[in-house]
SENUKOL-16979 format. One record per residue (C-alpha): x, y, z; residue in one letter; residue number from 1. Coordinates in Angstrom, 1 decimal. Layout:
N
<<X,Y,Z>,A,NUM>
...
END
This chain:
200
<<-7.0,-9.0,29.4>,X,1>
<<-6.5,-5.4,28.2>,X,2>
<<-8.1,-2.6,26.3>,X,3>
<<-5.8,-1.0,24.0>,X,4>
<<-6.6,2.0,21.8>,X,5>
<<-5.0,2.5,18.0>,X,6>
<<-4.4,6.0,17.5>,X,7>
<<-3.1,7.4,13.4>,X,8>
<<-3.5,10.8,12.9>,X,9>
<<-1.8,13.0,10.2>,X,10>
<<0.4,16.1,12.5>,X,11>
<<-2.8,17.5,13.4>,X,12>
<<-2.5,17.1,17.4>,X,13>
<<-6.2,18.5,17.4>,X,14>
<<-7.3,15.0,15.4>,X,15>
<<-5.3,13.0,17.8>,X,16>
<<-7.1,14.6,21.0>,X,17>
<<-10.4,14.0,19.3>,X,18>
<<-10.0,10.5,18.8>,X,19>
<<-8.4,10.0,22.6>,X,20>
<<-11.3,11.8,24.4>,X,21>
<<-14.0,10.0,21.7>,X,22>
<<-12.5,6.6,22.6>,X,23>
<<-12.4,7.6,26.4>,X,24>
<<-15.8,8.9,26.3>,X,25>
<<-17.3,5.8,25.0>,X,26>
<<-14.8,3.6,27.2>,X,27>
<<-16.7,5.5,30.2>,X,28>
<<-20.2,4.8,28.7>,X,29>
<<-19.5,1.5,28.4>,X,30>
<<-17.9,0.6,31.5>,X,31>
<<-14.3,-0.3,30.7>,X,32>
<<-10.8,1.5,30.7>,X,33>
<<-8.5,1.8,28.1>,X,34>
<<-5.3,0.0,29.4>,X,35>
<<-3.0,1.8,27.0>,X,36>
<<-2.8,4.7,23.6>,X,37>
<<-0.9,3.1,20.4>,X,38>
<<-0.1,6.5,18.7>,X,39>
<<1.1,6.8,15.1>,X,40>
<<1.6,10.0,13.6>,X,41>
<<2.1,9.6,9.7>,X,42>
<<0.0,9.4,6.4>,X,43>
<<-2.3,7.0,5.2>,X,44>
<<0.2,6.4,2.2>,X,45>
<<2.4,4.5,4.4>,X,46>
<<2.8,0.5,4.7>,X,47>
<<1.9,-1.7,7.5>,X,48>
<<5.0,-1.8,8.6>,X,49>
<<5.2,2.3,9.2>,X,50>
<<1.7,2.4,10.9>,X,51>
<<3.4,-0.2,13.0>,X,52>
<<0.8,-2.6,12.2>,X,53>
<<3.2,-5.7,13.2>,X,54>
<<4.3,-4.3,16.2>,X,55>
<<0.7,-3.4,17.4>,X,56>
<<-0.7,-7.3,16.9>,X,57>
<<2.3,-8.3,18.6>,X,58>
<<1.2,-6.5,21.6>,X,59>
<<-2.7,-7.4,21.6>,X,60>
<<-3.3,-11.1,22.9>,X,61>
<<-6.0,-13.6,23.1>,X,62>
<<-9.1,-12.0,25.4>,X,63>
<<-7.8,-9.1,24.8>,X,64>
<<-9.9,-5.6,23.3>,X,65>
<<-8.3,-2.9,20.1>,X,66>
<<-10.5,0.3,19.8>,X,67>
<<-10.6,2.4,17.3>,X,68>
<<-12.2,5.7,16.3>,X,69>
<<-12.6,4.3,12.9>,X,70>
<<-11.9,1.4,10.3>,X,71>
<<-10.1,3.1,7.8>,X,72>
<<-7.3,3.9,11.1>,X,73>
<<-6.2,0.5,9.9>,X,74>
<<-5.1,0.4,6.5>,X,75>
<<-4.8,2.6,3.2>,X,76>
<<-7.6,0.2,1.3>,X,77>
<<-10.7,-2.3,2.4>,X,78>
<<-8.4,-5.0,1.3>,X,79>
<<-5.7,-3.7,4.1>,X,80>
<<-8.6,-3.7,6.8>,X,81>
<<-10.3,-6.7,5.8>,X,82>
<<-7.0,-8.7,6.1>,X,83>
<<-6.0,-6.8,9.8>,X,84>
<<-10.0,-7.7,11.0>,X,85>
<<-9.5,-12.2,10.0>,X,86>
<<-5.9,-11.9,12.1>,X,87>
<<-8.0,-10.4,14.7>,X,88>
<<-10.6,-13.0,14.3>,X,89>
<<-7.8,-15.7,14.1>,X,90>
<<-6.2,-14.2,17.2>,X,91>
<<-9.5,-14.1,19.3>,X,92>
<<-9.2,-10.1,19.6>,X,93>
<<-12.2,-7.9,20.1>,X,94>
<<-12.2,-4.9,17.8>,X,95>
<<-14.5,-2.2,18.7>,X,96>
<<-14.5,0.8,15.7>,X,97>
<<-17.2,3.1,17.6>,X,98>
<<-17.6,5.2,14.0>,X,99>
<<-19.2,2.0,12.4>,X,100>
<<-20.5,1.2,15.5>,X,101>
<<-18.8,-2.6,15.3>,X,102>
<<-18.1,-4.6,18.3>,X,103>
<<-16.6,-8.3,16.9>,X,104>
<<-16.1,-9.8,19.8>,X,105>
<<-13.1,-11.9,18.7>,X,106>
<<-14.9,-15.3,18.3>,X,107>
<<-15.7,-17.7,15.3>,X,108>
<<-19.7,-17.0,15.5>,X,109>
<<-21.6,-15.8,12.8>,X,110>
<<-21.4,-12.3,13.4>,X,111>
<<-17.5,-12.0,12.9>,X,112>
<<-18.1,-14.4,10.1>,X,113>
<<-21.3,-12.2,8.2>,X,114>
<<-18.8,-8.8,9.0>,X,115>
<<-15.7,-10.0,7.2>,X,116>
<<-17.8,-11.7,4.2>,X,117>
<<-19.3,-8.2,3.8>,X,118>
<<-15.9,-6.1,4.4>,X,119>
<<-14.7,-8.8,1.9>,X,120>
<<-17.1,-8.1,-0.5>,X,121>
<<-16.6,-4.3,-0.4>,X,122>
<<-13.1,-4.8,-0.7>,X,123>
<<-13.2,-7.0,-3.9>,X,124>
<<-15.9,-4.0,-5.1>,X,125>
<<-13.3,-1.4,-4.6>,X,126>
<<-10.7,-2.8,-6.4>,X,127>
<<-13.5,-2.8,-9.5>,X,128>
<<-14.4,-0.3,-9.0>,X,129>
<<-10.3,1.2,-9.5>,X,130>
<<-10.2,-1.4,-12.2>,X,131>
<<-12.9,0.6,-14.3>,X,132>
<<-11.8,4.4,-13.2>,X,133>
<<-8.7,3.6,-14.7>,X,134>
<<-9.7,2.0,-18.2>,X,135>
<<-12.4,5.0,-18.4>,X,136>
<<-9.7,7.2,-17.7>,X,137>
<<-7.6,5.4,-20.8>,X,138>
<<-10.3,5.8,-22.9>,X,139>
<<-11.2,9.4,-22.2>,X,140>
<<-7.7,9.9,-23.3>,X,141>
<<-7.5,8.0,-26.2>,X,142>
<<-10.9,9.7,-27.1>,X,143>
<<-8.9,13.0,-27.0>,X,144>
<<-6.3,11.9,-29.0>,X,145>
<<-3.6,11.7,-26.5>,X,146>
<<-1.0,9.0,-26.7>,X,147>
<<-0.6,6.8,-24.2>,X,148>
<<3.3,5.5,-23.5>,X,149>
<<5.9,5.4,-25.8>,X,150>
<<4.9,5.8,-29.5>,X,151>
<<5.6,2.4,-31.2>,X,152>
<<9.1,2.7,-32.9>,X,153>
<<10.5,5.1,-30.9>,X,154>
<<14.0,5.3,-29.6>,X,155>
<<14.3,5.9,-25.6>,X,156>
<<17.3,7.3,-24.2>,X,157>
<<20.4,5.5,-23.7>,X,158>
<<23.7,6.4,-21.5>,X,159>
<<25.8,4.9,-24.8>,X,160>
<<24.2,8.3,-26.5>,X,161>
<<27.0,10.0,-27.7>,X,162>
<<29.3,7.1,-28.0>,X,163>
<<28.2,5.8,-31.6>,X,164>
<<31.3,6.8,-33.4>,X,165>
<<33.7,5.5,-30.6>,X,166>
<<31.6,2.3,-30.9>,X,167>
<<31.6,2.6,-34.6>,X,168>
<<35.3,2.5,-35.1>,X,169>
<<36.2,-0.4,-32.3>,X,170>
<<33.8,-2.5,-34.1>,X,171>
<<35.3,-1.1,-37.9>,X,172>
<<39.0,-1.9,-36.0>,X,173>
<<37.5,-5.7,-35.0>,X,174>
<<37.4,-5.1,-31.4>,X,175>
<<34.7,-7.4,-29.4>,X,176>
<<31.2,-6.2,-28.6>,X,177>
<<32.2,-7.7,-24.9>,X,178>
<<35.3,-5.7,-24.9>,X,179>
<<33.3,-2.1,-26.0>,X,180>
<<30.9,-2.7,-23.5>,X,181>
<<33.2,-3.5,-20.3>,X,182>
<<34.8,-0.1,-21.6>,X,183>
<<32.0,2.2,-21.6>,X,184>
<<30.5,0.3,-18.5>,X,185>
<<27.7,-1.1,-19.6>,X,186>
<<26.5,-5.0,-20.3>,X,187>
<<27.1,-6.9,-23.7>,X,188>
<<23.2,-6.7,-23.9>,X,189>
<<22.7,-3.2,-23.7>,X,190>
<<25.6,-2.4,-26.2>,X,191>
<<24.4,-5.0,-28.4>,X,192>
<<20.3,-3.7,-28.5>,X,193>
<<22.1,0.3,-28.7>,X,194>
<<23.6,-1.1,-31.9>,X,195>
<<20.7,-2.3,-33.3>,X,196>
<<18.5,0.7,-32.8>,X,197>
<<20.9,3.0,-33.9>,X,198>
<<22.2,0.7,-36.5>,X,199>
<<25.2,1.5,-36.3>,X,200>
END
């Protein structure tokens, strides 16, 4: 069984000295090493797969211990950390976040089970929590007047802009809409919806 120790910092090499002597500092206190330093400099903006997420629960085993300085190390949202704590669980891996002070000792027992429900919970209130920020956010806008996407009946651009009187006269001359399109490279559709809203 071994310890291993999930380091994501920004570029500040300050932050990532802070969390290694926190996590050997408490590692010391409580009487067990740390077998090895998973280090990933990067934003929080990136996706499992670039904190190396995959590649980190590959390496962690059943028995075996993840530290971290803190939860949100693991994932851009509740929702992220939530679903990385029940493989865990499923895996039979401790995780020990000493910021939280959480030590789920890897195991089906009611502690790991009462954790997740909560972090669960939390997750789903985050998301509403989004959910209603953004429809205030509409509102206050609308309240202001401002118009939100494109104004009903208007024409967005299109790369056939330009073209109407070449398209006008191969249609005037009997040529296919297929054959108009293929020649100004774009699909029978596009052509087709161009001549409607221009009405050409």
């Amino acid at each position: 069984m071994k310890t291993i120790a999930y380091l994501r910092v920004s570029t500040d090499k300050q932050d990532l000295n802070n969390q290694k002597l926190e996590i050997l500092e408490y590692g010391r206190k409580n009487g067990f090493n740390i077998d090895d330093f998973f280090e990933v400099e990067m934003s929080s903006r990136k996706t499992p797969k670039q904190r190396r997420i995959n590649e980190l629960t590959k390496r962690l085993c059943e028995g075996d211990t993840l530290i971290v300085s803190e939860l949100s190390r693991l994932g851009r949202s509740v929702g992220q950390v939530v679903f990385f704590i029940d493989g865990l669980i499923k895996s039979k891996i401790r995780l020990i976040s000493i910021k939280e002070r959480l030590d789920l000792n890897g195991k089906h027992d009611l502690q790991s089970k009462t954790m997740l429900t909560m972090f669960t919970l939390f997750s789903e209130i985050e998301r509403d929590l989004i959910s209603e920020r953004t429809k205030q956010g509409l509102a206050a806008a609308r309240a202001k007047g401002k118009i939100l996407g494109r104004p009903r009946g208007s024409i967005g651009k299109s790369k056939l802009d330009g073209k109407e009187r070449v398209i006008a006269e191969d249609l005037k001359y009997g040529v296919s809409k297929a054959a108009i399109a293929r020649k100004l490279g774009v699909s029978r559709t596009s052509l087709v919806n161009f001549i409607k809203t221009r009405e050409i």
